[in-house]
C-alpha positions in Angstrom: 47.5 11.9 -8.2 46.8 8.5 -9.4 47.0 6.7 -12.5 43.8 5.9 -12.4 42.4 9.3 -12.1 45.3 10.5 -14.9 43.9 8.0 -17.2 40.3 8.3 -16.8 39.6 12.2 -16.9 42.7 13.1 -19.4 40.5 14.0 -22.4 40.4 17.0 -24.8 38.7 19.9 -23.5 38.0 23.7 -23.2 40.0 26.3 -21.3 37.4 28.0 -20.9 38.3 31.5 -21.1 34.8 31.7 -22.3 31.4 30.2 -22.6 30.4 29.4 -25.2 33.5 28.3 -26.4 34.6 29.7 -29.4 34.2 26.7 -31.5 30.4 26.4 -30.4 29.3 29.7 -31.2 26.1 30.1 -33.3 27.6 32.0 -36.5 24.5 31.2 -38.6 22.3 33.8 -36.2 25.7 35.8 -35.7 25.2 39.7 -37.3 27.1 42.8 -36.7 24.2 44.8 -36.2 23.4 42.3 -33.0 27.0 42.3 -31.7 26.1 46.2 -31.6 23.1 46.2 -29.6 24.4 43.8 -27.5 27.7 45.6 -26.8 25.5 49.3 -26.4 23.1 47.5 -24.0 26.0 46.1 -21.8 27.8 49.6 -21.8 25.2 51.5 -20.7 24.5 49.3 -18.1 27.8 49.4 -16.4 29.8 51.9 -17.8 29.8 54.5 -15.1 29.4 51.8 -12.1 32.7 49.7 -13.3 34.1 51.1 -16.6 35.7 48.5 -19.1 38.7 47.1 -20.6 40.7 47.0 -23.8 42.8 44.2 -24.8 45.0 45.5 -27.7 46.4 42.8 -30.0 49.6 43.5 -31.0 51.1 40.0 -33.6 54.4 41.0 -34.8 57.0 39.0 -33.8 60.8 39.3 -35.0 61.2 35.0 -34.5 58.6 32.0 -34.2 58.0 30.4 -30.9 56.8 26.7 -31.7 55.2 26.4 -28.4 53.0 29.1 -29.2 49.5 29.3 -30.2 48.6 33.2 -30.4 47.8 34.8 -33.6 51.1 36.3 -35.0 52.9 37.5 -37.7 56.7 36.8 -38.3 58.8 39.9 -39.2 62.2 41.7 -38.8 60.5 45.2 -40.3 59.7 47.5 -37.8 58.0 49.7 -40.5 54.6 47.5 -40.4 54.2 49.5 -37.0 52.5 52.8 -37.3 50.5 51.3 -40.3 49.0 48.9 -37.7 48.5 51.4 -34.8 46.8 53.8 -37.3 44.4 50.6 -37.7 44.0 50.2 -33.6 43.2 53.8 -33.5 40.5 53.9 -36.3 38.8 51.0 -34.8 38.5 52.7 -31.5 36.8 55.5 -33.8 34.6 52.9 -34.7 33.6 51.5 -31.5 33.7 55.0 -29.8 30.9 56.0 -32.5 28.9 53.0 -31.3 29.2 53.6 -27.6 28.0 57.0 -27.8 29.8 58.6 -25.1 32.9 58.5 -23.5 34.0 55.3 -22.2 35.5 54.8 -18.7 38.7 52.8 -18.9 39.4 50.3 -15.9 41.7 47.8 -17.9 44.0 48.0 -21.0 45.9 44.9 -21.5 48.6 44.3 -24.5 48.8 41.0 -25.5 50.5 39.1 -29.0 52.6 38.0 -30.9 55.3 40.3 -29.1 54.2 43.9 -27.8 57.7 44.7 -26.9 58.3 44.5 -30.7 57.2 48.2 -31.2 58.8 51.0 -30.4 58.8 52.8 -26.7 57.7 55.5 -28.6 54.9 54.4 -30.8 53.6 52.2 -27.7 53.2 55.6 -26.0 51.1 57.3 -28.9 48.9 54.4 -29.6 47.9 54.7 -25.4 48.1 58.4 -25.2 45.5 58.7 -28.4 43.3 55.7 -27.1 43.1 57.8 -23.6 42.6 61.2 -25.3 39.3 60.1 -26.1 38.7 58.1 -23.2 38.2 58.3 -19.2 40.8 56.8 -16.8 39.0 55.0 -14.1 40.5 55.9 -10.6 41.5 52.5 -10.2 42.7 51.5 -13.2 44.8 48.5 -14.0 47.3 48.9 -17.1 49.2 45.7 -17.8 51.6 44.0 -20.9 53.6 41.1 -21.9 56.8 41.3 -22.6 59.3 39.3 -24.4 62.7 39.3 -21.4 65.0 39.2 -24.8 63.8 42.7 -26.4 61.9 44.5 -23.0 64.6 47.3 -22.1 64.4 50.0 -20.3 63.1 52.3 -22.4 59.7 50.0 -22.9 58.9 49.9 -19.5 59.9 53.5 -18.6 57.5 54.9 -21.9 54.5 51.8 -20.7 54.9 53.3 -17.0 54.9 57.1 -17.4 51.3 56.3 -19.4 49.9 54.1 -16.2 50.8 50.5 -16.9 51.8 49.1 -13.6 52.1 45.1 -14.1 53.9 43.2 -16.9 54.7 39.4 -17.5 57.2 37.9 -18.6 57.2 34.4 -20.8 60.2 32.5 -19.3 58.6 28.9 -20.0 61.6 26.4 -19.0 65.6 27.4 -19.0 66.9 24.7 -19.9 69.0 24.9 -23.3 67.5 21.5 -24.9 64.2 23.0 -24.4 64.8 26.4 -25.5 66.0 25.2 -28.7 63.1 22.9 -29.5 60.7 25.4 -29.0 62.9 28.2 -30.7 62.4 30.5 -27.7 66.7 31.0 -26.6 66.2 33.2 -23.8 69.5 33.4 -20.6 68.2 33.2 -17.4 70.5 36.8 -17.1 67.9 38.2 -19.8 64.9 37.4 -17.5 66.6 39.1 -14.3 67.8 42.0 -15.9 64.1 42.7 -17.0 62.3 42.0 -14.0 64.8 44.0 -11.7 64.0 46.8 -14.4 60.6 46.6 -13.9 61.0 46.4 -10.1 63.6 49.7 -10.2 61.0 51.5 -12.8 58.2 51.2 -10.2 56.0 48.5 -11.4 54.4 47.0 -8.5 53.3 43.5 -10.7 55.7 41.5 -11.8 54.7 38.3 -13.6 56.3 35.2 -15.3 54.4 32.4 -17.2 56.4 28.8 -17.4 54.7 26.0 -19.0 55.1 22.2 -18.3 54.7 19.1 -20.7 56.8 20.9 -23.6 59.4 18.7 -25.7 62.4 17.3 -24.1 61.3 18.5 -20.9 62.5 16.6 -17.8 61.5 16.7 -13.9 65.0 18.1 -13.8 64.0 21.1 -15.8 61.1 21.7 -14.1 63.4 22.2 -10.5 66.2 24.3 -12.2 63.6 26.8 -13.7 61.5 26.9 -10.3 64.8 27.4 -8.7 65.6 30.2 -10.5 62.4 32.1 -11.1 62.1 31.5 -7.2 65.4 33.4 -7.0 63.6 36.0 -8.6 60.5 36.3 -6.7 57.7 37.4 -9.3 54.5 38.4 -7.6 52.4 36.5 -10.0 53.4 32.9 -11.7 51.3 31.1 -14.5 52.0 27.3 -14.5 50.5 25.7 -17.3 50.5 22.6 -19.4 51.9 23.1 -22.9 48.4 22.9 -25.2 49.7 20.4 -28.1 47.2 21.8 -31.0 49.2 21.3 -34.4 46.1 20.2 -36.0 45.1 23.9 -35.4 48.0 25.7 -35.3 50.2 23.7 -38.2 53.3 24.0 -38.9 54.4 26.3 -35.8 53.9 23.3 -33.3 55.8 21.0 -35.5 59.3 21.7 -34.8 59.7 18.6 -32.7 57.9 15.2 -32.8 55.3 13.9 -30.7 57.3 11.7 -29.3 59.8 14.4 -28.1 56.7 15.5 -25.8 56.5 14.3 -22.3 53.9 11.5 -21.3 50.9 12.4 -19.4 52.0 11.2 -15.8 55.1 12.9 -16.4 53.5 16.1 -17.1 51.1 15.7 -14.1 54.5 14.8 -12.0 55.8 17.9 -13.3 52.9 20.3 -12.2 52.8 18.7 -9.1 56.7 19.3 -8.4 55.7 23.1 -9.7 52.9 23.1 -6.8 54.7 22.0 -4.1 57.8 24.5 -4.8 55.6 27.2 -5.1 53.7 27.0 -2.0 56.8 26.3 0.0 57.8 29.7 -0.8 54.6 31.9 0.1 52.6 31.0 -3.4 49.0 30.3 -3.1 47.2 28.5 -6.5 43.9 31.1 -7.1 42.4 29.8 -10.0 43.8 26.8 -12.9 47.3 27.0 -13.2 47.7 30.5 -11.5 49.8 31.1 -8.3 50.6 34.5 -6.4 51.8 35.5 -3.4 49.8 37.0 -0.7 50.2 41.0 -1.1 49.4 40.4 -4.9 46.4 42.0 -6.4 45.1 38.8 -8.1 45.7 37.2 -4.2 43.8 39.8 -2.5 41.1 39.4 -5.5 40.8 35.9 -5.2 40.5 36.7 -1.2 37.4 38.7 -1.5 35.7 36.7 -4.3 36.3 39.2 -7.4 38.6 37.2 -9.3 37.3 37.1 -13.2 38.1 35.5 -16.3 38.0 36.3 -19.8 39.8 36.0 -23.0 42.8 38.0 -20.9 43.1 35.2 -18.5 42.7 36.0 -14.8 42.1 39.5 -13.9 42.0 41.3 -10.6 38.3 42.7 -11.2 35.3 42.3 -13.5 34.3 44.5 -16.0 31.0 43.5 -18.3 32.5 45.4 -20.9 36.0 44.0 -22.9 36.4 45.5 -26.5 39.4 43.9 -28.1 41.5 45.8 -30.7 43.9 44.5 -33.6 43.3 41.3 -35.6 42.3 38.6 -34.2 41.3 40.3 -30.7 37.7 38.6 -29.0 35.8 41.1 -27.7 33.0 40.3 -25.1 29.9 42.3 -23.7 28.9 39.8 -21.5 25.7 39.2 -23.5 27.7 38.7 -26.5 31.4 37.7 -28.2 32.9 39.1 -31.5 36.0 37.9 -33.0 38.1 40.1 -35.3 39.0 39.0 -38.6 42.8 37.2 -38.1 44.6 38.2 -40.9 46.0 41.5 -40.8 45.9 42.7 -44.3 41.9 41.9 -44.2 41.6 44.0 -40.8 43.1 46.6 -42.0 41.1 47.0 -45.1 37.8 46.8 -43.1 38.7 49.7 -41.0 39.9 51.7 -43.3 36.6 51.2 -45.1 34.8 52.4 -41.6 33.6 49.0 -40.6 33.8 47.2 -37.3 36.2 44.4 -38.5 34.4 41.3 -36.9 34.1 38.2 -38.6 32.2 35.9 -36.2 31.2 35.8 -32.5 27.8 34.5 -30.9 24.8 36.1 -28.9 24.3 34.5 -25.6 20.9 33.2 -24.9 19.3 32.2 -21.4 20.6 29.5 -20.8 24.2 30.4 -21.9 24.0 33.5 -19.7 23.4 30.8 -16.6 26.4 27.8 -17.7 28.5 31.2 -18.0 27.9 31.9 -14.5 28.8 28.0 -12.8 32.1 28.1 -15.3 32.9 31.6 -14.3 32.4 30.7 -10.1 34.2 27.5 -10.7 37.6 28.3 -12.6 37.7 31.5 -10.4 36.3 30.3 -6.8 36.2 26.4 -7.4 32.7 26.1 -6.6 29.2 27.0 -7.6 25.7 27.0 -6.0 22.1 27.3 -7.5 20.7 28.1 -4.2 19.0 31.2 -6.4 16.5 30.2 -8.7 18.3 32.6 -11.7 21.6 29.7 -11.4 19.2 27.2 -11.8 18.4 25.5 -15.5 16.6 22.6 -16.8 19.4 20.3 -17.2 20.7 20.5 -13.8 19.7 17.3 -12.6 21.1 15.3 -15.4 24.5 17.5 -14.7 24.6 16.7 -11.4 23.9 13.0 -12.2 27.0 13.4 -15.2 29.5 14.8 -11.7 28.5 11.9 -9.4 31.5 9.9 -10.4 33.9 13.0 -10.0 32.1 13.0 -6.5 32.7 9.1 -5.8 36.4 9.8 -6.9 36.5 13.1 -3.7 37.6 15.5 -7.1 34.2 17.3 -5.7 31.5 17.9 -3.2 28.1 18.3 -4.1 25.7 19.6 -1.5 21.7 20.3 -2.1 22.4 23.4 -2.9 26.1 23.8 -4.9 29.2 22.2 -5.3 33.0 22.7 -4.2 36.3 21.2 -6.1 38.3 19.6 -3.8 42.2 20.6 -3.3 42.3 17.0 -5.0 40.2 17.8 -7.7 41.6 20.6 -8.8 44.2 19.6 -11.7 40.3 18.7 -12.7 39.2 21.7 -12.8 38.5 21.7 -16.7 36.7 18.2 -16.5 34.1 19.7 -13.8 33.2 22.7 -15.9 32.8 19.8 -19.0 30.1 18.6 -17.6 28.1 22.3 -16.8 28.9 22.6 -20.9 25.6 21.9 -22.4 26.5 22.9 -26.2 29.6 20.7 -26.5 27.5 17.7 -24.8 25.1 18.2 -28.0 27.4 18.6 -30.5 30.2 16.3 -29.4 32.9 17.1 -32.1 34.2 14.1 -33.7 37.8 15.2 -34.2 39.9 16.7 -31.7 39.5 20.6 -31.2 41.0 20.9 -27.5 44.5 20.0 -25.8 44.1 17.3 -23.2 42.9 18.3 -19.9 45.9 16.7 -17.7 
C-alpha cells in the first residue's frame, strides 16, 4: 500500500455492522410501539422459512481490558449472576408475548463483557429455559466468546452438551509490553490449553480475534503472535485494527498515551504482514478483517454468497430476525433496530416492570432498506450491482461520481451495471461503503464519532 493512498482515504468512519449507523438513527420518530410492529412483521415473514437469532449480552467482567470498547461491568462477585439471567429470561417473556408464537432458533450467540465469567452451570439454565420455550432449527449455529484465562473445561463441556459448537477466543498480541498496556496478561500456554479443550470437547469452530495498531505494538509482535496462533491452527481468525475511541469510551482507553499507539503506516504494515502470514498457511480473507480456512463454515459461506453481517459480526447465514438480550444488546428486524438501555440497574428495572427495555433504535425507510443492501453485498461479497431496479435510488449517480477517484486509484471497478473492490482496494473497504452512506453525507458530524479507517 502506498503512502499516498494511506494518507488520503485514512479518515474516521463506520464499521458498519449496520445501516443506519447507530449514531444516525432517527430517535425523534423512534417509538416502542413501532419497533413492535416492525419486529412482528419481520417475524412472520421469515420465521418458519429461516428462523432467527439471539445475541445474549452478557457484561461482567472480573478485570478491565483498556483495548476494549463493549459495554461492561467490572466485578469480582459472582452473585450479580442469577439476578441478571432472571432479567435475560423475563425479557424473552416479553419478546415471546410479542412474537405470538414460538420462535424458531437458527443462532444464539454470547457476547460481553466476559461470558465465561458465569458459571457452567447457570450458562446451562439460562440456554436450557430460553430453548424450553423455543424451537431449535435443524441447522442451528450456537456460538460464544471466551476469555482463554477463565474458559475451562467445565464451560465448554456445559456450552456443548446444550448445542454450542464454535467459540472464539480474544488473544489480541502476546507480547508482554502489550499485554500490560492494555491490561489483558494472558500466556500463550492459557490460549493452547483452551483451544485444544475445545478441540478434545468436540467443537468443530475454533476461533481467535488479534488486533493490530494497539500501544507499544511492533512488526515484531505482530510475527511472534502469528507464529504462534499459526501453531495453533484456529479455523477462523479476526484481524483487526485497534478502534482508538476514548472520546467515547473514556477512561478505559486511556491507560496509555497516544503517543504509545502505532502510526498509521505502521499499522497498515502490520496488517499487511498479518495478510500475507495468513494466506501462506491455507487462510483466505472473506470479508474486512476476517480470515478462515477453507473447510470453515464462514469459508464455505462466503463461497456460495450467504455470508451476513450484523451487530454479531460475520455470520455463516442470514436470518431477518436478531433479538438481542441483556443491556446494551441491538436488536434488528431488518426493517428496524432497537438498542437496550446500557446500564444494568435501569434494565433490570424495566423488565421487572414488564417492559421491553429499549431506549432508542430507528425505523428504516426506503431508501435505507436499499443503502442497507450495497453495504451489506459489499463488506460481505466486495461488490454490488443495481442491475435490478429495487437496488437502484435517486442518488446513485452522484455516488458513483463521489467513487470515481477510488476508481482512478484501481481500489474499485465500476461497470454500467455494479461495482467490484479490488484485492487492492480492500484495506478500503470502509471508505467505499462511505460513499453508498447517504445519512452521514447529510449530517457530516463535526467531531469525531468513528476510529480511522486504515
Amino acid at each position: 500500500m502506498s503512502h499516498t493512498l494511506l494518507h488520503k482515504y485514512n479518515v474516521p468512519g463506520p464499521r458498519y455492522t449496520s445501516y443506519p449507523t447507530v449514531p444516525y438513527w432517527d430517535r425523534d420518530s423512534f417509538s416502542l410501539e413501532g419497533w413492535k410492529n416492525a419486529l412482528k412483521t419481520s417475524f412472520h415473514q421469515s420465521n418458519r422459512e429461516e428462523g432467527i437469532s439471539l445475541y445474549i449480552h452478557l457484561p461482567f467482567c472480573e478485570s478491565m481490558c483498556t483495548f476494549c470498547g463493549c459495554h461492561k461491568r467490572i466485578t469480582k462477585r459472582h452473585d450479580v449472576e442469577i439476578p441478571y439471567l432472571n432479567s435475560i429470561l423475563k425479557e424473552w417473556q416479553l419478546y415471546l408475548d410479542v412474537l405470538g408464537e414460538k420462535p424458531i432458533i437458527k443462532e444464539i450467540h454470547l457476547g460481553g463483557g466476559t461470558p465465561t465469567f458465569f458459571s457452567p452451570e447457570n450458562l446451562t439454565y439460562l440456554i436450557k429455559e430460553i430453548l424450553s420455550k423455543a424451537i431449535k432449527a435443524d441447522e442451528y449455529l450456537f456460538s460464544f466468546e471466551g476469555h482463554p484465562n477463565n474458559t475451562n473445561i467445565g464451560h465448554l463441556k456445559a456450552l456443548y452438551d446444550v448445542g454450542f459448537r464454535r467459540v472464539s477466543y480474544g488473544v489480541q498480541d502476546y507480547s508482554p509490553i502489550v499485554q500490560k498496556a492494555i491490561h489483558r496478561i494472558q500466556p500463550f500456554e492459557n490460549v493452547k490449553r483452551a483451544t485444544e479443550e475445545a478441540r478434545e470437547v468436540g467443537y468443530t469452530s475454533v476461533g481467535h480475534d488479534l488486533i493490530f495498531g494497539l500501544p507499544f505494538q511492533t512488526i515484531e509482535d505482530v510475527q511472534d503472535t502469528l507464529r504462534k496462533t499459526r501453531e495453533l491452527k484456529p479455523d477462523r481468525i479476526a484481524f483487526y485494527s485497534y478502534a482508538h475511541v476514548p472520546w467515547i469510551k473514556g477512561n478505559g482507553q486511556r491507560g496509555f498515551l497516544d503517543k504509545d499507539l502505532p502510526t498509521a503506516e505502521s499499522k497498515r504494515q502490520q496488517y499487511e504482514l498479518g495478510k500475507e502470514r495468513l494466506q501462506e498457511v491455507g487462510y483466505t480473507e472473506i470479508g474486512m478483517d476476517h480470515f478462515a480456512l477453507h473447510d470453515d463454515s464462514l469459508m464455505k459461506a462466503a463461497r456460495n454468497g450467504k455470508l451476513h453481517r450484523n451487530f454479531m459480526g460475520y455470520t455463516a447465514s442470514k436470518t431477518q430476525v436478531m433479538i438481542g438480550l441483556g443491556a446494551s444488546s441491538i436488536s434488528d428486524s431488518w426493517y428496524g433496530f432497537a438498542q437496550n438501555a446500557k446500564n444494568i440497574e435501569e434494565y433490570q428495572n424495566l423488565v421487572d416492570n414488564g417492559i421491553i427495555p429499549v431506549y432508542r433504535g430507528h425505523i428504516l425507510d426506503a431508501e435505507d432498506l436499499i443503502i442497507r443492501k450495497h453495504i451489506l453485498n459489499l463488506m460481505c461479497r466486495f461488490s454490488t450491482s443495481w442491475r435490478a431496479d429495487e437496488m437502484r435510488f435517486p442518488e446513485l449517480r452522484n455516488v458513483l461520481a463521489k467513487l470515481q477517484e477510488m476508481q482512478q486509484d484501481e481500489l474499485i471497478v465500476i461497470s454500467k451495471e455494479g461495482m467490484t473492490v479490488t484485492e487492492k482496494g480492500k484495506p478500503f473497504v470502509r471508505n467505499v461503503c462511505m460513499a453508498f452512506d447517504l445519512r452521514l453525507k447529510r449530517n457530516k458530524p463535526e467531531t469525531q464519532l468513528f476510529s480511522m479507517t486504515v
